[in-house]
C-alpha positions as protocol buffer text, in pm:
chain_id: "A"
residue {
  index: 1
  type: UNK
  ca { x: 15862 y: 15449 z: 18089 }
}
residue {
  index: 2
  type: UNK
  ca { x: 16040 y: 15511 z: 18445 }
}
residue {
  index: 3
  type: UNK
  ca { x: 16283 y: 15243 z: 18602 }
}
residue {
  index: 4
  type: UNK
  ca { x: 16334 y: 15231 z: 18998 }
}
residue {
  index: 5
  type: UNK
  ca { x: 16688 y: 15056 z: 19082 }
}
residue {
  index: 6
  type: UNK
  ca { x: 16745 y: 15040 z: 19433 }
}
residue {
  index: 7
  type: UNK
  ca { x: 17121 y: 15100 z: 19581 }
}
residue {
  index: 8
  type: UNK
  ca { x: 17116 y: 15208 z: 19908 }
}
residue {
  index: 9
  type: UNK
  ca { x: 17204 y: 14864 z: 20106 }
}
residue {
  index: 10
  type: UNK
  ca { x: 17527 y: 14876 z: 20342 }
}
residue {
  index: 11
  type: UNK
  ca { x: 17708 y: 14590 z: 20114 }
}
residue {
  index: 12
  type: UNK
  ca { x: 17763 y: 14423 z: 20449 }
}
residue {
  index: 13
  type: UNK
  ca { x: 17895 y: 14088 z: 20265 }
}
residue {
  index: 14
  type: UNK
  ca { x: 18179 y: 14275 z: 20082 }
}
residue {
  index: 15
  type: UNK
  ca { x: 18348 y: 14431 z: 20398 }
}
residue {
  index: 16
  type: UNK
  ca { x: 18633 y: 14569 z: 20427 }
}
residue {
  index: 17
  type: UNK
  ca { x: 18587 y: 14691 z: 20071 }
}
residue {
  index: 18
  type: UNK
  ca { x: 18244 y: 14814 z: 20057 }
}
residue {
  index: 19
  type: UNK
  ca { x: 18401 y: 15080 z: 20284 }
}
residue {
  index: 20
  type: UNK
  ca { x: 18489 y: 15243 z: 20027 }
}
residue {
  index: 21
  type: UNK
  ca { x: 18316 y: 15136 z: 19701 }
}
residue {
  index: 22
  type: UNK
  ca { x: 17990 y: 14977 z: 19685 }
}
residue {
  index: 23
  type: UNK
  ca { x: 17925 y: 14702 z: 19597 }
}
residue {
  index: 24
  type: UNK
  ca { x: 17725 y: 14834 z: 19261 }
}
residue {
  index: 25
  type: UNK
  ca { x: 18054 y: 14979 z: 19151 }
}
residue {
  index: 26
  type: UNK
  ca { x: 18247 y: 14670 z: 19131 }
}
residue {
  index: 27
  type: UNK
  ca { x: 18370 y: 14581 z: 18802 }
}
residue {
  index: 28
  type: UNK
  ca { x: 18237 y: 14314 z: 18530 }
}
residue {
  index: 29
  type: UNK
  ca { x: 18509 y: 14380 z: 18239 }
}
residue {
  index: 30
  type: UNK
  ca { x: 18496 y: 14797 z: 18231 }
}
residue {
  index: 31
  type: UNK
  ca { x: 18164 y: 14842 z: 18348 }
}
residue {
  index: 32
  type: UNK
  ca { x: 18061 y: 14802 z: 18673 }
}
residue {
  index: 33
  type: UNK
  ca { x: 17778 y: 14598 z: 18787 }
}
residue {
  index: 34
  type: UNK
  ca { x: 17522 y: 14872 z: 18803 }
}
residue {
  index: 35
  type: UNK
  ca { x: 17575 y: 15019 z: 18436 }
}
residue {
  index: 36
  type: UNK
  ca { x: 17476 y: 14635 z: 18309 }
}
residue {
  index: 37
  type: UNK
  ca { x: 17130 y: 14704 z: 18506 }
}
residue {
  index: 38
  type: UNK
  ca { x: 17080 y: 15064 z: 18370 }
}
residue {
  index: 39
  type: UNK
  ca { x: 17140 y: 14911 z: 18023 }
}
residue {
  index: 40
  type: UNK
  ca { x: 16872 y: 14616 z: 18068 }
}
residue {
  index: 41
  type: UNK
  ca { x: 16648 y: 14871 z: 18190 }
}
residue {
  index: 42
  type: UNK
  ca { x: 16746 y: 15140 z: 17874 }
}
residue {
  index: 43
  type: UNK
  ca { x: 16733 y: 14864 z: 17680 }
}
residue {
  index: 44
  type: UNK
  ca { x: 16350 y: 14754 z: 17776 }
}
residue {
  index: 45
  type: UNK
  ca { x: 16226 y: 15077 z: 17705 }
}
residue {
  index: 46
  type: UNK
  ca { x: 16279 y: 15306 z: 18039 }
}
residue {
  index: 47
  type: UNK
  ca { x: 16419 y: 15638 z: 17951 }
}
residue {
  index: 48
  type: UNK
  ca { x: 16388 y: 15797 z: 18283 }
}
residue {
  index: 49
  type: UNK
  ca { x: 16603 y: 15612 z: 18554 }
}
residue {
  index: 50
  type: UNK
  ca { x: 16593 y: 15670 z: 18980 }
}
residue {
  index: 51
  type: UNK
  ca { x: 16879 y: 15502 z: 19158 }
}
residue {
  index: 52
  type: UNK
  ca { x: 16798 y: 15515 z: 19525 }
}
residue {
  index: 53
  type: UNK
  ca { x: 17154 y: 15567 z: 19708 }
}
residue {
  index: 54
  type: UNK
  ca { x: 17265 y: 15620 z: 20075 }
}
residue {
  index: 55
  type: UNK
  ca { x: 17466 y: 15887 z: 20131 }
}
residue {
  index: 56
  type: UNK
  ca { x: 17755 y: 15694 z: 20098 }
}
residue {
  index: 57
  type: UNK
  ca { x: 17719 y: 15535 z: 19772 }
}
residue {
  index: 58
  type: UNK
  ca { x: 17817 y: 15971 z: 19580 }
}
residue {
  index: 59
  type: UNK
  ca { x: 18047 y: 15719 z: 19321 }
}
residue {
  index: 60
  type: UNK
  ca { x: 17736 y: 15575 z: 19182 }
}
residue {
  index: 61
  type: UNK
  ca { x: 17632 y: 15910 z: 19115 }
}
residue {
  index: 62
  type: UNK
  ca { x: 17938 y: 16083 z: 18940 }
}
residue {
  index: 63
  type: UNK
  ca { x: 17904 y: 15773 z: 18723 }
}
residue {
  index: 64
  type: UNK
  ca { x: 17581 y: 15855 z: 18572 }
}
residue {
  index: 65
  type: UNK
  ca { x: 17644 y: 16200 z: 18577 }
}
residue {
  index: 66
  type: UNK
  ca { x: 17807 y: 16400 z: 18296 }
}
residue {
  index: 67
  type: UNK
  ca { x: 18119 y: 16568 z: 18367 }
}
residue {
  index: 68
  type: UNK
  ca { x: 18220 y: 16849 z: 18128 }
}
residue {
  index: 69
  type: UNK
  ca { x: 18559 y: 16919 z: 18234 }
}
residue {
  index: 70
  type: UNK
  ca { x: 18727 y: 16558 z: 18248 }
}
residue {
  index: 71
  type: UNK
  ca { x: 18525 y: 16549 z: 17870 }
}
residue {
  index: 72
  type: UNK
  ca { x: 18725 y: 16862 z: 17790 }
}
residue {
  index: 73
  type: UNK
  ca { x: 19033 y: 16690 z: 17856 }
}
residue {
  index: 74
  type: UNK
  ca { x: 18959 y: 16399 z: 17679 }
}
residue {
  index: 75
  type: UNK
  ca { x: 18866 y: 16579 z: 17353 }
}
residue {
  index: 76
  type: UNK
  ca { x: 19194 y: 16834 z: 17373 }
}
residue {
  index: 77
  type: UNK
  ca { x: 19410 y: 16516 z: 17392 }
}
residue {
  index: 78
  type: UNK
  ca { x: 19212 y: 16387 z: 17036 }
}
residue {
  index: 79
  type: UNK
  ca { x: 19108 y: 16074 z: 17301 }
}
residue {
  index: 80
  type: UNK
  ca { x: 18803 y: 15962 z: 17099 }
}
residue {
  index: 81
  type: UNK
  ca { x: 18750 y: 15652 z: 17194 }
}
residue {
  index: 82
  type: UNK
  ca { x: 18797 y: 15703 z: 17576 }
}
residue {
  index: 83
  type: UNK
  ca { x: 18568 y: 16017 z: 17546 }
}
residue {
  index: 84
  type: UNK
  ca { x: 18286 y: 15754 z: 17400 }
}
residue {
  index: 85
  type: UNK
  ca { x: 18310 y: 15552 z: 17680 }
}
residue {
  index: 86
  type: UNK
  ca { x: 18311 y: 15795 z: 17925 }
}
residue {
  index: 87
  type: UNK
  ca { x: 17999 y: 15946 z: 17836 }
}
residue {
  index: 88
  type: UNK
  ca { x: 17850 y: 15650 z: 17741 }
}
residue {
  index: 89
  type: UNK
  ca { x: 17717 y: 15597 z: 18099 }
}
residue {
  index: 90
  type: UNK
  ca { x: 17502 y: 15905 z: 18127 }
}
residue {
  index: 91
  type: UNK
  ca { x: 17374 y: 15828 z: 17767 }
}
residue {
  index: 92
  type: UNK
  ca { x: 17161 y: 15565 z: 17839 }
}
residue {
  index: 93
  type: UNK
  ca { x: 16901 y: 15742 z: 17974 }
}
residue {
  index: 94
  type: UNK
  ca { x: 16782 y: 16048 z: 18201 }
}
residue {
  index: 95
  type: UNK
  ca { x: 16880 y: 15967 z: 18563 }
}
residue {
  index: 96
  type: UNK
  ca { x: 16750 y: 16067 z: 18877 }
}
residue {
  index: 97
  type: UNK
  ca { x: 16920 y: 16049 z: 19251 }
}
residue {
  index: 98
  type: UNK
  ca { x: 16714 y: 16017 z: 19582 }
}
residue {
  index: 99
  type: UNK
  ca { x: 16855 y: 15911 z: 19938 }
}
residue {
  index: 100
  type: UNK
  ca { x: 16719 y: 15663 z: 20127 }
}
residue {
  index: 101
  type: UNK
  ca { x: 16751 y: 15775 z: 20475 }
}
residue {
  index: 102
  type: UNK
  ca { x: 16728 y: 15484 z: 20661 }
}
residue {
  index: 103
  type: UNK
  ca { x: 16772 y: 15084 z: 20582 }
}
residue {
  index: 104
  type: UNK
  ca { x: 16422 y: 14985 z: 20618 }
}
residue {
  index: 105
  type: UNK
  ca { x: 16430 y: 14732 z: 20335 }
}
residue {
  index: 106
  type: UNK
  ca { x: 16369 y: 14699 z: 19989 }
}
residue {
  index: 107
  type: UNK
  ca { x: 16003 y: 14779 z: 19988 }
}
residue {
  index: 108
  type: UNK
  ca { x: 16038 y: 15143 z: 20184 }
}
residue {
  index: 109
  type: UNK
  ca { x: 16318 y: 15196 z: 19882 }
}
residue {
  index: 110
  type: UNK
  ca { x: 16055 y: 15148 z: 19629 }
}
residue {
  index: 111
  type: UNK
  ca { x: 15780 y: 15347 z: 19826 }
}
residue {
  index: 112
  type: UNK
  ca { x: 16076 y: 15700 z: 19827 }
}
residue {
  index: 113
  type: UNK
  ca { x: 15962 y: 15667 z: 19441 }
}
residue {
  index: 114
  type: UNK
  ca { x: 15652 y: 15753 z: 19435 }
}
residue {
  index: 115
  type: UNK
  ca { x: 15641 y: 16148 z: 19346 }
}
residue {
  index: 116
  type: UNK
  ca { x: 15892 y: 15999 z: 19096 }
}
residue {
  index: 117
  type: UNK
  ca { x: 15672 y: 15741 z: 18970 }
}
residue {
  index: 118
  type: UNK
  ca { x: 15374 y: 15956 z: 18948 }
}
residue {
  index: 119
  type: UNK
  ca { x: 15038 y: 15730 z: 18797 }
}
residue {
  index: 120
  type: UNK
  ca { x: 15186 y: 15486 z: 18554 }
}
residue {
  index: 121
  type: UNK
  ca { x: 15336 y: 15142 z: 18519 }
}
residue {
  index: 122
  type: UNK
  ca { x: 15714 y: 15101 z: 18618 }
}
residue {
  index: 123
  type: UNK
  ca { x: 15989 y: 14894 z: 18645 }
}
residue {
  index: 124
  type: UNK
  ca { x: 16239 y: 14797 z: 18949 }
}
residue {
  index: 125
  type: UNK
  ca { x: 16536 y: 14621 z: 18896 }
}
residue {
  index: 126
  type: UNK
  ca { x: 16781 y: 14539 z: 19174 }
}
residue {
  index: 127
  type: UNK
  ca { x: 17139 y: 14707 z: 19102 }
}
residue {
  index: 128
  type: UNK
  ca { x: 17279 y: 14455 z: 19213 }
}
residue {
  index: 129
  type: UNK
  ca { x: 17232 y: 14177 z: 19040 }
}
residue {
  index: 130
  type: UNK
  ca { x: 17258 y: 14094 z: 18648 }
}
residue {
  index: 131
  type: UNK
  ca { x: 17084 y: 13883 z: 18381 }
}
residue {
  index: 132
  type: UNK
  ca { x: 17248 y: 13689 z: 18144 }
}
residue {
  index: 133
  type: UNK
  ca { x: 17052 y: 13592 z: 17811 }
}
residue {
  index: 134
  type: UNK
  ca { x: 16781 y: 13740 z: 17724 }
}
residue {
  index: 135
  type: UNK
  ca { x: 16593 y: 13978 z: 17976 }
}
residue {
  index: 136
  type: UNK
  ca { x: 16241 y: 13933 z: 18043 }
}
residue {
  index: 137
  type: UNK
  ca { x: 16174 y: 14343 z: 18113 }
}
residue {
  index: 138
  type: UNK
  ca { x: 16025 y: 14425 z: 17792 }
}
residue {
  index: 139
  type: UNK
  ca { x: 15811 y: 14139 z: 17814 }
}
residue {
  index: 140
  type: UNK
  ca { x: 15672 y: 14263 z: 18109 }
}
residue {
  index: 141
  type: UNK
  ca { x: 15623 y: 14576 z: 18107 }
}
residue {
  index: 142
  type: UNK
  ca { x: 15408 y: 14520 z: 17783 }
}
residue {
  index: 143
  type: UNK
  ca { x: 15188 y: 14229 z: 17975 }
}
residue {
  index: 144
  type: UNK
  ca { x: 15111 y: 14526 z: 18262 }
}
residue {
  index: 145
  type: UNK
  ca { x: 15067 y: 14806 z: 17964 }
}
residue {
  index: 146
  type: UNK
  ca { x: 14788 y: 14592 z: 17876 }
}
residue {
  index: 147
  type: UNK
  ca { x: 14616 y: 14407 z: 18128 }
}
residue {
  index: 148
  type: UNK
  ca { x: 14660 y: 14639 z: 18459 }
}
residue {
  index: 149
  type: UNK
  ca { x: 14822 y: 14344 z: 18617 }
}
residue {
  index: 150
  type: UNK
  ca { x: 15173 y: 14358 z: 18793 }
}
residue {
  index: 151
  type: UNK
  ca { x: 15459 y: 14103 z: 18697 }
}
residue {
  index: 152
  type: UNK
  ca { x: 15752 y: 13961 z: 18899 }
}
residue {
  index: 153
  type: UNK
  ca { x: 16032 y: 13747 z: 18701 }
}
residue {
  index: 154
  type: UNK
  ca { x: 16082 y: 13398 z: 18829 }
}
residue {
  index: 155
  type: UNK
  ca { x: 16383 y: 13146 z: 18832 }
}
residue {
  index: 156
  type: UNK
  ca { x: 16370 y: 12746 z: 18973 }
}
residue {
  index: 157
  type: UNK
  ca { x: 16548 y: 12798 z: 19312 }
}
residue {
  index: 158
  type: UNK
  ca { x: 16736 y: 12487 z: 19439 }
}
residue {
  index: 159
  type: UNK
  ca { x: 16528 y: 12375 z: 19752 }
}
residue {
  index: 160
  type: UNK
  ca { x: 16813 y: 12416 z: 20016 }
}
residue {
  index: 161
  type: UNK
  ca { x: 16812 y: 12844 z: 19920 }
}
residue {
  index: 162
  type: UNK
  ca { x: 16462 y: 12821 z: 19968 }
}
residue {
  index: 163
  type: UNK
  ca { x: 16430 y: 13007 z: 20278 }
}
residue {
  index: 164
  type: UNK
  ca { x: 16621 y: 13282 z: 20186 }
}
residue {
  index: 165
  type: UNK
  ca { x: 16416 y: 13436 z: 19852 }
}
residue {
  index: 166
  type: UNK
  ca { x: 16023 y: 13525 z: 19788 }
}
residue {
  index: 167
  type: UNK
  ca { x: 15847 y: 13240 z: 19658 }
}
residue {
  index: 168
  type: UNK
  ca { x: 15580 y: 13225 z: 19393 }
}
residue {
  index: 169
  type: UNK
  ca { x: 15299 y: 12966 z: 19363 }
}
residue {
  index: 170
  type: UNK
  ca { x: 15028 y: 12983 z: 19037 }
}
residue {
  index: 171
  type: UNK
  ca { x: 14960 y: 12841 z: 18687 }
}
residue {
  index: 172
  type: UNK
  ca { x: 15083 y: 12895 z: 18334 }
}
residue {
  index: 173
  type: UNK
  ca { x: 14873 y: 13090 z: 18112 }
}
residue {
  index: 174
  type: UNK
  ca { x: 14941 y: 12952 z: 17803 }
}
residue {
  index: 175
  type: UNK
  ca { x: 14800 y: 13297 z: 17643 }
}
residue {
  index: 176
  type: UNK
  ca { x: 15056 y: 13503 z: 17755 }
}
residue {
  index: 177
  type: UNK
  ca { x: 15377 y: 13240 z: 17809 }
}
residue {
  index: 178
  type: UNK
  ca { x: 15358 y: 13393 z: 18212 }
}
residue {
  index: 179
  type: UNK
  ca { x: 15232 y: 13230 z: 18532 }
}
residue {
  index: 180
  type: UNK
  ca { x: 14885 y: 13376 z: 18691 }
}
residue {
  index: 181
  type: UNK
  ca { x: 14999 y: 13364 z: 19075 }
}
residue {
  index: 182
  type: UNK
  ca { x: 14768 y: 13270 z: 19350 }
}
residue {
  index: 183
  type: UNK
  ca { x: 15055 y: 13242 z: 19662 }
}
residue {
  index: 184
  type: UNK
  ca { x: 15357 y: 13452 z: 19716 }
}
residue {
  index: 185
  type: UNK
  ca { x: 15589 y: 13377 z: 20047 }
}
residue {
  index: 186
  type: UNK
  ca { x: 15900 y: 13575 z: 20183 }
}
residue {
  index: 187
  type: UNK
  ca { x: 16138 y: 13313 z: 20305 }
}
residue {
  index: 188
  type: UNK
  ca { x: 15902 y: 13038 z: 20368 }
}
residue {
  index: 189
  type: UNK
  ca { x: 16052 y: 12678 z: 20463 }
}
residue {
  index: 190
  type: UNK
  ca { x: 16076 y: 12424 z: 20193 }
}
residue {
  index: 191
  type: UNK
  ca { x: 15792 y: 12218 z: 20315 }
}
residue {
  index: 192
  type: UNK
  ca { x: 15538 y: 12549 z: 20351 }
}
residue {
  index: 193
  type: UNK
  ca { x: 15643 y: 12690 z: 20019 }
}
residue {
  index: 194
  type: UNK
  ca { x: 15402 y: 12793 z: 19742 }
}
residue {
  index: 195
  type: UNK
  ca { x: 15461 y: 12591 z: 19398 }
}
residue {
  index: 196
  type: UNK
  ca { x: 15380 y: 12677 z: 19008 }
}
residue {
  index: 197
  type: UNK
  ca { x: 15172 y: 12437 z: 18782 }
}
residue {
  index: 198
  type: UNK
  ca { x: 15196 y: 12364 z: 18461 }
}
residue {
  index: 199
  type: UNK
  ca { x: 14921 y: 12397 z: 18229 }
}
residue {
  index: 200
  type: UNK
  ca { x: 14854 y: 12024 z: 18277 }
}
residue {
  index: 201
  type: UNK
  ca { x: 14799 y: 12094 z: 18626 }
}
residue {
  index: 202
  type: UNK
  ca { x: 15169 y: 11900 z: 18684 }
}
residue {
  index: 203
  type: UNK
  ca { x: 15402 y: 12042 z: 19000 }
}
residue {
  index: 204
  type: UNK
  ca { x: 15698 y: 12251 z: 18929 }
}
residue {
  index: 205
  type: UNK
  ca { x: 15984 y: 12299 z: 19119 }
}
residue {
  index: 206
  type: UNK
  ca { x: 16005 y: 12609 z: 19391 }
}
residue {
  index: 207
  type: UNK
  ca { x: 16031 y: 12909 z: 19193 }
}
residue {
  index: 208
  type: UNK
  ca { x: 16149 y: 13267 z: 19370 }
}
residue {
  index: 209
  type: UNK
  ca { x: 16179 y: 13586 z: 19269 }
}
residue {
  index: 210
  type: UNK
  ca { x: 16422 y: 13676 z: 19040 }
}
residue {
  index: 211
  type: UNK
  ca { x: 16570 y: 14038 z: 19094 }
}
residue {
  index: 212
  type: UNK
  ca { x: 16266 y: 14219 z: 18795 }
}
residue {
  index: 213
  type: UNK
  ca { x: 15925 y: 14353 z: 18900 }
}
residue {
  index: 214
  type: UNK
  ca { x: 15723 y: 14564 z: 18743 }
}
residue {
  index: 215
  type: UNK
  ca { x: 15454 y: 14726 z: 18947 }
}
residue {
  index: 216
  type: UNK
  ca { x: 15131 y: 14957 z: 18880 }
}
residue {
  index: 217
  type: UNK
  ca { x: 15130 y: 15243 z: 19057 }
}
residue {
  index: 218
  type: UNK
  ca { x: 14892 y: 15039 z: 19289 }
}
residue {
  index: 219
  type: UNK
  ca { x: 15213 y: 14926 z: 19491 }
}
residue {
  index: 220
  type: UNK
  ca { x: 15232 y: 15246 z: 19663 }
}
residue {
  index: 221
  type: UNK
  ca { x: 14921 y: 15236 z: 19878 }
}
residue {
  index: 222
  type: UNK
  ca { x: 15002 y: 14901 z: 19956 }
}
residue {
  index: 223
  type: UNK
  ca { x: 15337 y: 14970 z: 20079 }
}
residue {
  index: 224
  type: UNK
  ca { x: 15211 y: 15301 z: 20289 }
}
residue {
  index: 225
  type: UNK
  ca { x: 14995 y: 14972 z: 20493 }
}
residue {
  index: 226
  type: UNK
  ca { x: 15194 y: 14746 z: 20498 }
}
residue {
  index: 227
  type: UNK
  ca { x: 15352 y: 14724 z: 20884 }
}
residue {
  index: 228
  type: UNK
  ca { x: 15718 y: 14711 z: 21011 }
}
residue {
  index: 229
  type: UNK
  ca { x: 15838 y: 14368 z: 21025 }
}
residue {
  index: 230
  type: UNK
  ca { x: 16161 y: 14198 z: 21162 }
}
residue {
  index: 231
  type: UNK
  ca { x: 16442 y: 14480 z: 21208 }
}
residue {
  index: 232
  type: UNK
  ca { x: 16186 y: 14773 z: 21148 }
}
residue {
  index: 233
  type: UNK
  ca { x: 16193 y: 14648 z: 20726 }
}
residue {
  index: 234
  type: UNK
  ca { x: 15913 y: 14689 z: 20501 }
}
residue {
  index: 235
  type: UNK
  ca { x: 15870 y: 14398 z: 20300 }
}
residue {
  index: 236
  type: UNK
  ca { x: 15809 y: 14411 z: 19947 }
}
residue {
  index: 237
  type: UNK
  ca { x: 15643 y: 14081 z: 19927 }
}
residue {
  index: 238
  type: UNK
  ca { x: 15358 y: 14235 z: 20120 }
}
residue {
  index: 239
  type: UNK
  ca { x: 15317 y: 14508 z: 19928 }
}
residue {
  index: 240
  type: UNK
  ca { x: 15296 y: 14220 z: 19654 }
}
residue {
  index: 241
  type: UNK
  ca { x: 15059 y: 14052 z: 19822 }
}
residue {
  index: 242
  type: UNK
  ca { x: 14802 y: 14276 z: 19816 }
}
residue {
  index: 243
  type: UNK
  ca { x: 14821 y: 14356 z: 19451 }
}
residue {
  index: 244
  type: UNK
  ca { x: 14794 y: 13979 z: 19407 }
}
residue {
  index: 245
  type: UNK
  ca { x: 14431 y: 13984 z: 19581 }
}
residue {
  index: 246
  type: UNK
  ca { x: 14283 y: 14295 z: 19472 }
}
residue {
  index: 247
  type: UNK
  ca { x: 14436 y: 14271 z: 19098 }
}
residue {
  index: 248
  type: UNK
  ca { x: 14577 y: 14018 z: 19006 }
}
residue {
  index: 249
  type: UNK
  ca { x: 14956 y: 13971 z: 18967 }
}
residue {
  index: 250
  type: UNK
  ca { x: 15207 y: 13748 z: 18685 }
}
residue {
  index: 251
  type: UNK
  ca { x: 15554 y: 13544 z: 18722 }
}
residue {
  index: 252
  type: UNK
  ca { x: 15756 y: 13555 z: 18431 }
}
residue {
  index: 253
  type: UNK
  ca { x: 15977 y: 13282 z: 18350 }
}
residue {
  index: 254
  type: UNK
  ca { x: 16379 y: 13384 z: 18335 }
}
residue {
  index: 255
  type: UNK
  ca { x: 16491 y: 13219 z: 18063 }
}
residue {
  index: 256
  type: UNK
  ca { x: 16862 y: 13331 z: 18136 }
}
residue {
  index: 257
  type: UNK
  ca { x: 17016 y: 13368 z: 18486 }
}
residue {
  index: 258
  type: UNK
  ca { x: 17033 y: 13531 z: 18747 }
}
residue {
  index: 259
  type: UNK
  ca { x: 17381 y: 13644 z: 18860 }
}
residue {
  index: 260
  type: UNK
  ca { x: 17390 y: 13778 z: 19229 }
}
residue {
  index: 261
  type: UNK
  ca { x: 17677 y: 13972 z: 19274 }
}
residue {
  index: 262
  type: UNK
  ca { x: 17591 y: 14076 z: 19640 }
}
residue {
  index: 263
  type: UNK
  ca { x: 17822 y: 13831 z: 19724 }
}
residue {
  index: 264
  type: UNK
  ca { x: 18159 y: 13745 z: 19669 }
}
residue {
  index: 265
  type: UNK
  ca { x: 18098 y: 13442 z: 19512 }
}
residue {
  index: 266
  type: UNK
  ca { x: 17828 y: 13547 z: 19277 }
}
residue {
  index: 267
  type: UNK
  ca { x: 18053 y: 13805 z: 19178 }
}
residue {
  index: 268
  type: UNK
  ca { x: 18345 y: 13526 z: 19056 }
}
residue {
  index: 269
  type: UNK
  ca { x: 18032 y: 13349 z: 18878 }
}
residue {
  index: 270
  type: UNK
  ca { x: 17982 y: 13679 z: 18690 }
}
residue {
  index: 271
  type: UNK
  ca { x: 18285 y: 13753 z: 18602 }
}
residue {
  index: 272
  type: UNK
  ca { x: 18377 y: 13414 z: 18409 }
}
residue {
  index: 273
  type: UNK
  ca { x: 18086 y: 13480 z: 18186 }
}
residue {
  index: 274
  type: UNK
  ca { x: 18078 y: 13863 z: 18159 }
}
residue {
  index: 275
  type: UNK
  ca { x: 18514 y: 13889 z: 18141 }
}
């Protein structure tokens, strides 16, 4: 199983430091952010990992990446325990580098993986943000094994952030403990946005995206159509949307939380619970 986790954005809400680290690399305890998204990923199942980076972002990369000599050093000075912990980053899977050459949006970051990808299922998880509690990857990845369908995790979004996530409308399908969605909207206003159901037919609260997708490879055609919208972006959602009419797409509940740390203060958040 292959994971996608896209890391090329500019980190514009952590200037002046994302100048000089990005925001991926910022720590929670001794790991950065981005090593708690490889392990969820690991952890689920994915053994072969692409991080898409900008050119900018090389520290994300030496991370992952074995190096021989500083080990060398480490085992000459008998440092056993620091050796394990250095190598324990490029030991939770295989991982794979590609450049995104320009910031045109989340969804033209997930098409660069397609000759990565290749024909099967996969995973995307955004590198920056974490999940406390119990992930819902595994979970999902085994509902699209087996019914062809794609799956996006879902979290109750207070109604004044609304307008700034992808929202999901549908029903619970009591089968699989997942939502069959029938409406997906990028950013709607409160009043115009999609809502679950229950399986009693009852109203939920707004519900958005929650930072976990897995895809069938059917997300790539979808992507190639889908149009430039505002600032020259490719929109995932749209991409989404198709799937969602020609096959059929799931919401996953998040039974822990989401923790954005592409912000300062989601960051603090993080670090109470992860410190």
């Amino acid at each position: 199983m292959k994971a996608v986790l896209p890391a090329a954005g500019w980190g514009t809400r952590f200037l002046p430091i994302s100048k000089a680290v990005p925001k991926e690399m910022l720590p929670l305890g001794a790991k950065p952010v981005i090593h708690y998204v490889a392990e969820e990923a690991a952890l689920a199942g994915c053994t072969d990992i692409l991080i898409i980076l900008n050119q900018s972002k090389e520290s994300i990369r030496r991370y992952f990446e074995p190096d021989p000599v500083f080990e060398e050093i480490l085992a000459k000075a008998g440092k056993t325990k620091e050796l394990a912990a250095f190598r324990s980053p490029a030991e939770l899977a295989r991982f794979h580098f590609l450049y995104q050459p320009e910031m045109r949006g989340l969804g033209d970051a997930v098409r660069l993986a397609k000759d990565f990808i290749g024909d099967e299922p996969f995973a995307v998880l955004l590198a920056d943000t974490v999940i406390t509690g119990q992930s819902p990857l595994g979970h999902m990845l085994q509902v699209t094994a087996e019914t062809g369908r794609s799956c996006v995790s879902l979290e109750q979004c207070p109604p004044e952030r609304v307008s700034r996530y992808g929202i999901a409308g549908g029903v619970a399908d009591a089968a699989s403990g997942l939502y069959r969605l029938d409406a997906m909207e990028e950013k709607p206003a409160l009043e115009a946005a999609p809502r679950l159901r229950d399986a009693q037919g009852a109203v939920l609260a707004p519900h958005a995206f929650a930072a976990r997708y897995v895809f069938t490879p059917a997300i790539f055609p979808a992507l190639e159509a889908c149009p430039p919208g505002r600032n020259g972006e490719i929109q995932l959602t749209d991409a989404m949307r198709t799937l969602l009419r020609e096959q059929g797409f799931y919401g996953a509940p998040l039974a822990g939380k989401r923790l954005d740390i592409g912000n300062p203060q989601g960051l603090l958040e993080a670090a109470a619970l992860f410190c």
